[in-house]
C-alpha positions in Angstrom: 0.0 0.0 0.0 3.1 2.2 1.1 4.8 1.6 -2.3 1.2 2.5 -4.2 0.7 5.7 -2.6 4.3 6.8 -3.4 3.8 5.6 -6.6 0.6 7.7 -7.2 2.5 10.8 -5.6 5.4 10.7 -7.6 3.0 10.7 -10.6 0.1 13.6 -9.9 2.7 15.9 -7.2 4.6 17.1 -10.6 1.0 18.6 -11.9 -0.1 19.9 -8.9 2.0 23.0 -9.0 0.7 24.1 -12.9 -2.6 22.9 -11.3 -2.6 25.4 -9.1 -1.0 28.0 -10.9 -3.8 28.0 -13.6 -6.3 28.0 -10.9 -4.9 30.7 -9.8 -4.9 33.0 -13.2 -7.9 31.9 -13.9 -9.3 33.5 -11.0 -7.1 36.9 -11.9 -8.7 36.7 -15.3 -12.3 36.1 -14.0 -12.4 39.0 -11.5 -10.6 41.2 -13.7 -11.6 40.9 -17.0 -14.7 38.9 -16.5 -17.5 39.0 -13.8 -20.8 37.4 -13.3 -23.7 39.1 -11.8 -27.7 39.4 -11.1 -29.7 41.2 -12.6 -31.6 43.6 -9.9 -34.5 44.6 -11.2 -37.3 44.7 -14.3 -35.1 47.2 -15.8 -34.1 45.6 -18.7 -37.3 43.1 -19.6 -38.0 41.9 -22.2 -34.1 40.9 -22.9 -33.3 40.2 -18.5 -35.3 39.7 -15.8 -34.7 39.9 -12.1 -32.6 36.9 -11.0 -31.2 36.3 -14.2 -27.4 35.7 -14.0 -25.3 37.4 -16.8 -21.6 37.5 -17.5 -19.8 41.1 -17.8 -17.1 42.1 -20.1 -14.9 44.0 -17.7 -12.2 44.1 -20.0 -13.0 46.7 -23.2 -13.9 50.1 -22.0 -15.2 50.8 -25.2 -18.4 51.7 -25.2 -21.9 52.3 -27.6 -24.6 53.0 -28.5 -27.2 50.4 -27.4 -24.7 48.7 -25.6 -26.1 47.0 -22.1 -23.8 47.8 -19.3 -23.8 46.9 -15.6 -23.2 50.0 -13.3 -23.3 51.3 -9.8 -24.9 54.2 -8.8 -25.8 56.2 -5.8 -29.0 57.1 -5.6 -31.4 58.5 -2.7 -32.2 55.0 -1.5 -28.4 54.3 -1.3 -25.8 55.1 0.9 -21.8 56.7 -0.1 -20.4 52.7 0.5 -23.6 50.5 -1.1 -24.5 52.1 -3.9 -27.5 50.5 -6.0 -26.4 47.7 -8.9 -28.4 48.7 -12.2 -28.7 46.9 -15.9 -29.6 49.1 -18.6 -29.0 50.1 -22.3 -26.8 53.1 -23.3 -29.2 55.2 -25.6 -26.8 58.4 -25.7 -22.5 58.1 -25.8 -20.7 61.5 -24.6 -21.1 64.2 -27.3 -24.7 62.8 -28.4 -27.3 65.0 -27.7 -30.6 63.0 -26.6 -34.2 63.7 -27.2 -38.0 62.0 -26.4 -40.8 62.6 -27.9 -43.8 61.3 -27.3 -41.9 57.9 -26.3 -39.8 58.3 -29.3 -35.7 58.5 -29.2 -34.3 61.0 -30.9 -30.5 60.9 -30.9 -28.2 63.4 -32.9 -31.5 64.4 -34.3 -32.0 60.8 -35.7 -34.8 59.0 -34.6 -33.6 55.7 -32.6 -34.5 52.4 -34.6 -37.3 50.1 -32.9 -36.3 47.5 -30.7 -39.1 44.4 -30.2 -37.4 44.3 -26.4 -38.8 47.3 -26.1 -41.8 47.3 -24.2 -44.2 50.4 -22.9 -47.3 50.3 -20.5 -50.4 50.7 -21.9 -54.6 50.4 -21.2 -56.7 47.7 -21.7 -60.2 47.2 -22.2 -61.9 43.9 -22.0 -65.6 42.3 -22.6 -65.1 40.5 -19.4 -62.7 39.7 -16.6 -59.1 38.5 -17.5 -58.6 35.0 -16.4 -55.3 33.1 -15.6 -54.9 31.0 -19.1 -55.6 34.7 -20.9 -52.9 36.1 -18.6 -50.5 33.1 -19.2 -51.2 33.2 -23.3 -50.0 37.0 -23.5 -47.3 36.6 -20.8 -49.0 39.2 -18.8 -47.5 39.6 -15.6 -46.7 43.0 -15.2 -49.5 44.9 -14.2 -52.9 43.9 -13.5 -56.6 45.3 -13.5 -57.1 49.0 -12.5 -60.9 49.7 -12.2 -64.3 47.3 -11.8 -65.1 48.4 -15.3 -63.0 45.7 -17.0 -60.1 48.6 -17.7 -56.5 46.6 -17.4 -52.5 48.4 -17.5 -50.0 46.1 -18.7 -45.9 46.2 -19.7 -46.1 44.9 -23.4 -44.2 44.7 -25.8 -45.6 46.2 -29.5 -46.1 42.5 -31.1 -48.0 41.6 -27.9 -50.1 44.8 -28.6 -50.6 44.7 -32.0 -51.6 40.5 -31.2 -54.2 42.1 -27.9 -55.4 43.9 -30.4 -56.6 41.1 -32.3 -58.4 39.8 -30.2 -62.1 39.0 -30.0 -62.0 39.4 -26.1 -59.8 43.1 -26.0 -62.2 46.2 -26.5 -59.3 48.2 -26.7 -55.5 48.7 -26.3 -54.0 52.4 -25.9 -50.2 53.1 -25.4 -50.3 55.4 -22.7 -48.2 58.6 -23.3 -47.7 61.6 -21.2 -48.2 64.7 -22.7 -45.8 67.3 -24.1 -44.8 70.1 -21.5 -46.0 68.3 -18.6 -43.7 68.5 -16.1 -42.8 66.0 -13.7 -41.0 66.6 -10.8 -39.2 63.3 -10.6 -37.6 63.6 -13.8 -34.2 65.2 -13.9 -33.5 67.6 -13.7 -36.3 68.2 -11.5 -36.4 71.9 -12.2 -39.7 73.4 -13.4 -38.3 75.4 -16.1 -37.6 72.3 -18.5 -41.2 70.6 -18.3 -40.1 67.3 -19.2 -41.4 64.0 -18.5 -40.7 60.4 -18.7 -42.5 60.3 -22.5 -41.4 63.7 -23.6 -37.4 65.3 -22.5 -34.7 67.1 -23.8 -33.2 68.0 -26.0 -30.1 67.0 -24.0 -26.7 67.2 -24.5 -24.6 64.6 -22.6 -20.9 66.6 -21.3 -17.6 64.3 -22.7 -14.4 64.7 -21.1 -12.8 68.2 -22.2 -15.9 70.0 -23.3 -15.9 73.8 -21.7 -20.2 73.9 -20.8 -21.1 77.4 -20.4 -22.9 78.4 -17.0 -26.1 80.1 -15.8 -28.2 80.3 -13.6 -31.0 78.7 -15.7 -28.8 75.9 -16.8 -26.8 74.9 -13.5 -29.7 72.4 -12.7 -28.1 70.4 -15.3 -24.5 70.3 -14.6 -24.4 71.1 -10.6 -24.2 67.3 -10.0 -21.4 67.0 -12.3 -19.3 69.9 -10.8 -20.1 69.2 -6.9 -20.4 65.6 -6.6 -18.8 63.4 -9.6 -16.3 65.9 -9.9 -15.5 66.9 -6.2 -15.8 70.7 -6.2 -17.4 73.1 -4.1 -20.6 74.8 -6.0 -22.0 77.8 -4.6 -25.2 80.0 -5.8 -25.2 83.8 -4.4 -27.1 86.5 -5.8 -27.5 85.1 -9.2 -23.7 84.4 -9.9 -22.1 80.8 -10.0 -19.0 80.0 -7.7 -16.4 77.0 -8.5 -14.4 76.7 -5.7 -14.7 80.0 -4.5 -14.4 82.0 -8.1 -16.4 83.5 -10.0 -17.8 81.4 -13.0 -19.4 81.6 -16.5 -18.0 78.3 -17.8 -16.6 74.7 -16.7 -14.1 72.0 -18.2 -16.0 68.2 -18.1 -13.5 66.3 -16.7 -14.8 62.9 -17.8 -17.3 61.2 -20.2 -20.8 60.9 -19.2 -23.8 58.5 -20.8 -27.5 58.3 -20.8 -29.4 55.4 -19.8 -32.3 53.8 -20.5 -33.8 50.6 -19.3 -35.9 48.7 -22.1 -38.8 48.2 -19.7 -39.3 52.0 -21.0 -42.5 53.2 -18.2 -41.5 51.4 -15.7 -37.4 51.9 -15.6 -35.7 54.4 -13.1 -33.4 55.3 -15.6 -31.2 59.0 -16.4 -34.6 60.1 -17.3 -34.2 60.2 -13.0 -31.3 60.6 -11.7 -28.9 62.1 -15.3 -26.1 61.4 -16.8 -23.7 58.4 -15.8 -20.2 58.7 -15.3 -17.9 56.5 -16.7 -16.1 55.4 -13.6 -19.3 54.0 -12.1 -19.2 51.2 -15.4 -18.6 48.0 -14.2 -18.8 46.1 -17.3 -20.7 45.5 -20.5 -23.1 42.6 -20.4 -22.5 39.5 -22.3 -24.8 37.2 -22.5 -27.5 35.6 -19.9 -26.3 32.4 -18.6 -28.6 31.4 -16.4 -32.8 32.4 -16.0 -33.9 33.7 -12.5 -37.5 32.4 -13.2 -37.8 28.8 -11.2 
């Protein structure tokens, strides 16, 4: 038995040291160019759902248009060392100016293309009550009936509108859409003097690194989180005039490039339409692929 186990030692020892040593780059490689993660939220549905488990690129900081990217960001309901994980699509790169109207993104002028992912909320109104195998045929589970007069508000997607629409059962199906120059105080940047809302904003031009933004008082809304908080200076109001640590100012130098987001679940995403524009440093990585469903 002696003679057996030093036999089976002299023969697997020799390849446990390259054993090991790939182990160990492999786990360099994985946490620095590669990550997985969960998705958080409804964000991103149609495409990811809540529980699914992607893989992130870490390694290209190249990023684009439409590109999905994983991020952290501190919002109100977060705290300086556990900020919020988010999933969404980049709909604007640094230099793009960004624009919606009536649901409809405008970018550099150009009208974005149509995605089927894309999905909106809109009213239905039915002959009779909604039961579970009409629920289960459309896929609707987000949302649910709103009044006793058969009126219903669902997440769809177009196709499944166009196919609601078709049926013998469904009165009818509106998109809902808020109207132009409403404003809405949640929406950044929370300043009544651009009435935008979550259907109908901009136009908005996203800072990249090295750009010289003129001030005013009018426009400071926008940038002031910029200035004070991604870029650490001290921003002070007084009697109408703008102060940059301490001096006097008309103008500021971007010092890094900033993106708009937008989540594809397009009513129901708290996306830059809420909390503006996305520094690059908070990136973690782009988002691969899905690799595992979070539905059981």
């Amino acid at each position: 038995m002696l003679r057996i186990d030093k036999a089976l030692s002299q023969k697997f020892i020799p390849w446990l040291a390259p054993v090991i040593i790939a182990v160990f780059f492999l786990f360099i490689i994985n946490r620095s160019f590669f990550q997985f993660t969960h998705v958080p939220s409804n964000d991103m549905r149609e495409l990811y759902e809540s529980g699914d488990i992607v893989l992130l690129n870490k390694f290209s900081s190249n990023y684009y248009k439409n590109n999905v990217l994983a991020f952290n960001y501190y919002t109100e309901d977060s705290t300086n060392t556990n900020p919020l994980l988010f999933i969404q699509r980049c709909a604007a790169l640094p230099g793009d100016t960004i624009e919606l109207d009536n649901g409809f993104v405008f970018v550099n002028n150009k009208e974005d293309f149509f995605m089927d992912e894309l999905r909106h909320n809109y009213h239905l109104k039915s002959k009779k009550e909604l039961d579970s195998i009409f629920l289960i045929k459309y896929n609707l589970t987000e949302g649910g009936i709103i009044s006793d007069e058969l009126d219903y508000s669902f997440s769809l997607t177009q196709s499944t509108a166009d196919s609601l629409r078709k049926d013998t059962l469904i009165i009818e199906v509106i998109k809902l859409i808020e109207k132009t120059n409403l404003h809405d105080h949640q929406i950044f940047p929370n300043d009544s003097n651009y009435k935008w809302n979550k259907h109908n904003y901009g136009k908005l031009y996203i800072p990249k690194k090295d750009d010289v933004i003129k001030l005013d008082t009018l426009n400071i809304c926008l940038y002031k989180k910029i200035i004070s908080v991604y870029e650490n200076n001290k921003l002070e109001i007084k009697d109408g005039k703008i102060f940059i640590n301490g001096n006097l100012s008309t103008t500021y130098t971007i010092k890094e490039n900033y993106y708009f987001m937008l989540g594809d679940n397009r009513d129901n995403a708290i996306d830059s339409r809420y909390w503006g524009f996305l520094p690059e440093n908070y990136v973690i990585g782009k988002v691969c692929c899905k690799v595992k469903s979070g539905k059981k």
